[in-house]
MARLUM-503827 format. One record per residue (C-alpha): residue in three letters; x, y negated, z; residue number from 1; chain. Coordinates in nm, 3 decimals, m for minus. Layout:
<pts>
("ALA"; (X; Y; Z); NUM; "A")
...
</pts>
This chain:
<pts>
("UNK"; (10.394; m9.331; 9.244); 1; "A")
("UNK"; (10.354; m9.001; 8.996); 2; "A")
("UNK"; (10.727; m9.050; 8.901); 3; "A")
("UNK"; (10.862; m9.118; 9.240); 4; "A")
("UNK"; (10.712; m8.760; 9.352); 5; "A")
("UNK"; (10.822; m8.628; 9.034); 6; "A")
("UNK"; (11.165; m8.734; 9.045); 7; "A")
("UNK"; (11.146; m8.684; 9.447); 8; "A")
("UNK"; (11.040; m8.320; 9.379); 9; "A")
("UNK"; (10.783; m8.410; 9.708); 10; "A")
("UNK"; (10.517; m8.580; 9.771); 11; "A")
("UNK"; (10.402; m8.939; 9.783); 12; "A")
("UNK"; (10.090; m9.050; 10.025); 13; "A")
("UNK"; (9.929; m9.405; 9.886); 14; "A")
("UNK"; (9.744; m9.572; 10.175); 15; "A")
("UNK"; (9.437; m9.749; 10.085); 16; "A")
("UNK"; (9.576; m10.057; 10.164); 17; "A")
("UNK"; (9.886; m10.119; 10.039); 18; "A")
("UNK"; (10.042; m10.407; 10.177); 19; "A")
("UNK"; (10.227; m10.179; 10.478); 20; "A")
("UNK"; (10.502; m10.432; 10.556); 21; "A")
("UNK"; (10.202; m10.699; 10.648); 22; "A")
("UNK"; (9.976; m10.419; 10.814); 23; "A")
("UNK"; (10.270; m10.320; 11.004); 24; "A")
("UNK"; (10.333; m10.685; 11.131); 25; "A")
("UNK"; (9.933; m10.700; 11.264); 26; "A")
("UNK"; (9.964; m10.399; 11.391); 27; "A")
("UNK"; (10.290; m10.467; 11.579); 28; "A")
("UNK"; (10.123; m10.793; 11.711); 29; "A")
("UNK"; (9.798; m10.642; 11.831); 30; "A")
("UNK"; (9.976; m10.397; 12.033); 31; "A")
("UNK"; (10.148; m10.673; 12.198); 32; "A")
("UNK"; (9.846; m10.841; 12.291); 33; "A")
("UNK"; (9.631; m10.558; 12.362); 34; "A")
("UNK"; (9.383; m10.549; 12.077); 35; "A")
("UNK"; (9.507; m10.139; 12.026); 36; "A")
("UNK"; (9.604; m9.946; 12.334); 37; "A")
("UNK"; (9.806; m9.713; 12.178); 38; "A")
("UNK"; (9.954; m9.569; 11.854); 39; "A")
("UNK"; (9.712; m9.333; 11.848); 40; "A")
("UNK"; (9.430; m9.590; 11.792); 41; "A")
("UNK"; (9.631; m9.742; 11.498); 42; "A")
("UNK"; (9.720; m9.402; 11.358); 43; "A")
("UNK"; (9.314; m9.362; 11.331); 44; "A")
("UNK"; (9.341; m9.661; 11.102); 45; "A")
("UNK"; (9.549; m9.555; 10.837); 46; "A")
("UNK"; (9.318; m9.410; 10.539); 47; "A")
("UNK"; (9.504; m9.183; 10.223); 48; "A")
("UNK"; (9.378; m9.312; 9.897); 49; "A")
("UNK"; (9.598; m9.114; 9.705); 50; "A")
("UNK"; (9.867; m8.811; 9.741); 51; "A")
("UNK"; (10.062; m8.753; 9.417); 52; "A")
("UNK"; (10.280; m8.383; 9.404); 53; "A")
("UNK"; (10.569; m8.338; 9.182); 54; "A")
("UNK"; (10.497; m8.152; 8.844); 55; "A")
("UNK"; (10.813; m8.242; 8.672); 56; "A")
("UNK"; (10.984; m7.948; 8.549); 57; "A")
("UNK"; (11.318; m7.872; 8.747); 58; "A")
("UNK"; (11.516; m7.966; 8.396); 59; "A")
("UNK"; (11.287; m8.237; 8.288); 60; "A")
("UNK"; (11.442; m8.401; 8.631); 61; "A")
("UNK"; (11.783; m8.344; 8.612); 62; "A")
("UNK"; (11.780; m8.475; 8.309); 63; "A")
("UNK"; (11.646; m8.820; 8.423); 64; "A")
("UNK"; (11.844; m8.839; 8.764); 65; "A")
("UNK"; (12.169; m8.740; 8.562); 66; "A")
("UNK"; (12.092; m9.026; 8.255); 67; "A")
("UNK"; (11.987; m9.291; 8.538); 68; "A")
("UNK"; (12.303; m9.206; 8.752); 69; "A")
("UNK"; (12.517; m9.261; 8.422); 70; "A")
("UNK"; (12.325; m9.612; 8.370); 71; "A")
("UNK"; (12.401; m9.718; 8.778); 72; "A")
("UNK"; (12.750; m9.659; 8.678); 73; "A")
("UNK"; (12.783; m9.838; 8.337); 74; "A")
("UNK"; (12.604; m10.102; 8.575); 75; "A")
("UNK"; (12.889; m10.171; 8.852); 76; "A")
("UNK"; (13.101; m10.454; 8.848); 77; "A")
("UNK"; (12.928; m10.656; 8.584); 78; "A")
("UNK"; (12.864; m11.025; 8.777); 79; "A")
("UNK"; (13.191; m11.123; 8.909); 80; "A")
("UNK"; (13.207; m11.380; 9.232); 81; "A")
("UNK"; (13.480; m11.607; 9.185); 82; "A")
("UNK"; (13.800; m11.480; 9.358); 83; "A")
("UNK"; (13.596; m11.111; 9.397); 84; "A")
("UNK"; (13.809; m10.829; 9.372); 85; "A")
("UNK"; (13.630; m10.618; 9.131); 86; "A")
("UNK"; (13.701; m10.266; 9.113); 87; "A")
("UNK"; (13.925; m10.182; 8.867); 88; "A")
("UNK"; (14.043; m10.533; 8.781); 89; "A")
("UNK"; (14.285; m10.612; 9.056); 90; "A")
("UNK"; (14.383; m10.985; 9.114); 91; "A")
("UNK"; (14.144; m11.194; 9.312); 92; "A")
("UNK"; (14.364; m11.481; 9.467); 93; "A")
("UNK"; (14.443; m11.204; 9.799); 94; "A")
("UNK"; (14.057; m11.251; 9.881); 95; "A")
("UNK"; (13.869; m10.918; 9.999); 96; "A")
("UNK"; (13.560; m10.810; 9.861); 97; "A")
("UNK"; (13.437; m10.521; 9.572); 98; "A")
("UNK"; (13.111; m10.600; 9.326); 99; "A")
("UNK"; (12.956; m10.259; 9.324); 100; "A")
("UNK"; (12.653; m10.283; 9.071); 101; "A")
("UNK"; (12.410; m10.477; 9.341); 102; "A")
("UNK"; (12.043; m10.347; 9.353); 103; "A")
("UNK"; (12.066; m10.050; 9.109); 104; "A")
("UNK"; (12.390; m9.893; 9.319); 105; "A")
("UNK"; (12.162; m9.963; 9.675); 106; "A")
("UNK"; (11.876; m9.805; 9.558); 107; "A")
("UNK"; (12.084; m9.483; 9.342); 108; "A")
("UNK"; (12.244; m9.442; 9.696); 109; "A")
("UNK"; (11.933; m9.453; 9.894); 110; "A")
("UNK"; (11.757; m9.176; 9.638); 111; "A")
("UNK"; (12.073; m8.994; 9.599); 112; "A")
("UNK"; (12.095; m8.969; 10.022); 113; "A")
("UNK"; (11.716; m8.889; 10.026); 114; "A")
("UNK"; (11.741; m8.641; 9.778); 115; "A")
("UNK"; (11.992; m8.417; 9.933); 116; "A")
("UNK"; (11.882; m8.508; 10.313); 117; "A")
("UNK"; (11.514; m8.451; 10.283); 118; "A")
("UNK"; (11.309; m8.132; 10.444); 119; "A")
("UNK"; (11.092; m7.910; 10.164); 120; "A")
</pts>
């Protein structure tokens, strides 16, 4: 959690429990049914075991967000589907599709969008 506020540059509550999707699920359910009126009663509920702040130095993270953007790209297109068209490649039997780098290239574009969208 340090490092995501770090590399965030804001940040990061840790609930006391952790398990959020699963809470999240109960909670949903006893609103249906009546167990909590409200979101205010659930709000109540939520307890902050942790906040970490950024104290990266400004360099320090550019320095990591430039080295792990070079990594998500060394990263793309290295499992090929059969008959994929993989960027760069060409070929692929006339079937559509591009392999962009799976999970790392998701999550680099989810920080990346974060990063610049974010309120400080």
């Amino acid at each position: 959690m340090q490092f995501q506020a770090d590399i965030l540059d804001t940040p990061v509550s840790r609930p006391v429990i952790p398990e959020t999707t699963a809470l999240g699920a109960a909670y949903a359910a006893g609103l249906a049914v009546g167990v909590w009126k409200d979101f205010g009663e659930l709000k109540a509920q939520w307890k902050l075991d942790r906040k970490f702040e950024s104290g990266m130095n400004a360099s320090v993270r550019s320095k990591y967000v430039r080295e792990w953007s070079r990594a998500v790209e060394k990263s793309k297109g290295w499992v090929v589907a059969e008959g994929a068209v993989v960027a760069g490649r060409g070929g692929g039997g006339g079937r559509k599709g591009l392999l962009l780098g799976g999970l790392g290239l998701a999550v680099g574009l989810g920080l990346g969008w974060y990063a610049g969208n974010r309120k400080k």
